[in-house]
N, C-alpha and C positions, 0 to 999 in steps of 0.2 A: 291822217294817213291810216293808212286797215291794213291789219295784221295777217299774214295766211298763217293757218295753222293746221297742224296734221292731225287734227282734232278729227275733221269731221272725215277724214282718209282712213283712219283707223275704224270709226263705224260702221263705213261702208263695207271691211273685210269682215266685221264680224255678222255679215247676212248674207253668207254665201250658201246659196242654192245648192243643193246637191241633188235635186229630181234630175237632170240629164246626167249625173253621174249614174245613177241609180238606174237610168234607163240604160245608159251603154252597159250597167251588167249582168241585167238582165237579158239582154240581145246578146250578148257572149255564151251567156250561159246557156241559150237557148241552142246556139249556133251550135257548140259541145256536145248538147246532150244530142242533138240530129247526127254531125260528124262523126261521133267517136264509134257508133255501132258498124256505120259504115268502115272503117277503118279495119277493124277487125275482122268482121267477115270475108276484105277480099285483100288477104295475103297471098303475096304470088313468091314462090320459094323457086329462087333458080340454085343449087347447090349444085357440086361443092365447090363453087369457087370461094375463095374470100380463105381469112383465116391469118394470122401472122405465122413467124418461123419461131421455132421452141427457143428459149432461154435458155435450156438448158440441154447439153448435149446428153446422148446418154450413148453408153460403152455399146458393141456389135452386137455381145452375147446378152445383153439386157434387152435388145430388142427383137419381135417377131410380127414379119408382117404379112400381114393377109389381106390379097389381092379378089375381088369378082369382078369375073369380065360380064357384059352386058347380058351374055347368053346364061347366067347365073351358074358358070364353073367358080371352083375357090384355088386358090394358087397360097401356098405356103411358101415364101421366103422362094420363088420363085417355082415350086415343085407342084404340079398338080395334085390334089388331093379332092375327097367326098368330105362331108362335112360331119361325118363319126369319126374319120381320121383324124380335121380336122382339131376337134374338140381331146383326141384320144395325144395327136401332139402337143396339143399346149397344156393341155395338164403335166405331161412331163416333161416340158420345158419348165413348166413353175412348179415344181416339186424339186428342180436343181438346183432351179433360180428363184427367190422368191421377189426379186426386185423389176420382174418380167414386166414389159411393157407391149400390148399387143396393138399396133400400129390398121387399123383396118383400111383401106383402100378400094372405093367403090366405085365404078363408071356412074358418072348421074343421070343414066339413064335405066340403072338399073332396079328392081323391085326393093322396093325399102323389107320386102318380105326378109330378104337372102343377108341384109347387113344385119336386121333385127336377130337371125338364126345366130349370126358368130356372135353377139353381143349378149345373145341368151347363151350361149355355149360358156363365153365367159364369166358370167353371174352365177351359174347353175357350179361352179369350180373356184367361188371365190377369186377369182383374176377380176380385181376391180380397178388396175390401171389399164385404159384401153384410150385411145384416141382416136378419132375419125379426121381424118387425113383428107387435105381440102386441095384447093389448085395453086395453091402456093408455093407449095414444096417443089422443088427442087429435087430432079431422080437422078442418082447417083449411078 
């Protein structure tokens, strides 16, 4: 009577081939390096939607928000304003307040010119809480 044994099963595992591994990643890596440029170059930015709602509340007077309508007016906490006003309120709102949070609000159709001015307004003033305010929110 003949014996099987796992003798010769274990030999056969230790001759495993790895050239079609080798091939599959190589063809990955190739596939990466063609993709990935593509990728990058054609970002398509639909803003501002998206965005979650804050975790954390913050009080009336900690906050100040500023509005630009399409046609690049600024609106301050509802009040029209130029954007020397602008800059000339919220400095003294955070010289009362120093826990000021300045809320920006921009049509997206608007020039990234006119968001970038309030955003320079408040760097140039050290006001480095600022948020950019998406379609999420909810208007009170």
């Amino acid at each position: 009577m003949r014996r099987f044994s796992q003798r010769n099963s274990l030999v056969t595992l230790s001759d495993i081939n790895i050239t079609p591994l080798l091939d599959l990643a190589f063809v990955l890596l190739i596939i990466f390096v063609i993709t990935t440029p593509m990728l990058t170059q054609s970002v398509d930015l639909q803003l501002p939607s998206g965005g979650r709602p804050d975790k954390k509340q913050l009080g009336k007077n900690d906050v100040r928000t500023v509005e630009i309508s399409p046609n690049g007016n600024y609106r301050l906490n509802t009040r029209a304003v130029r954007i020397d006003q602008l800059e000339q309120e919220l400095v003294k709102a955070f010289k009362s307040n120093p826990n000021l949070v300045v809320y920006v609000r921009a049509d997206k159709i608007v020039p990234f010119e006119h968001v970038a001015a309030v955003l320079d307004c408040c760097q140039r003033n050290n006001i480095t809480r600022f948020s950019l305010r998406t379609g999420i929110e909810k208007r009170k």
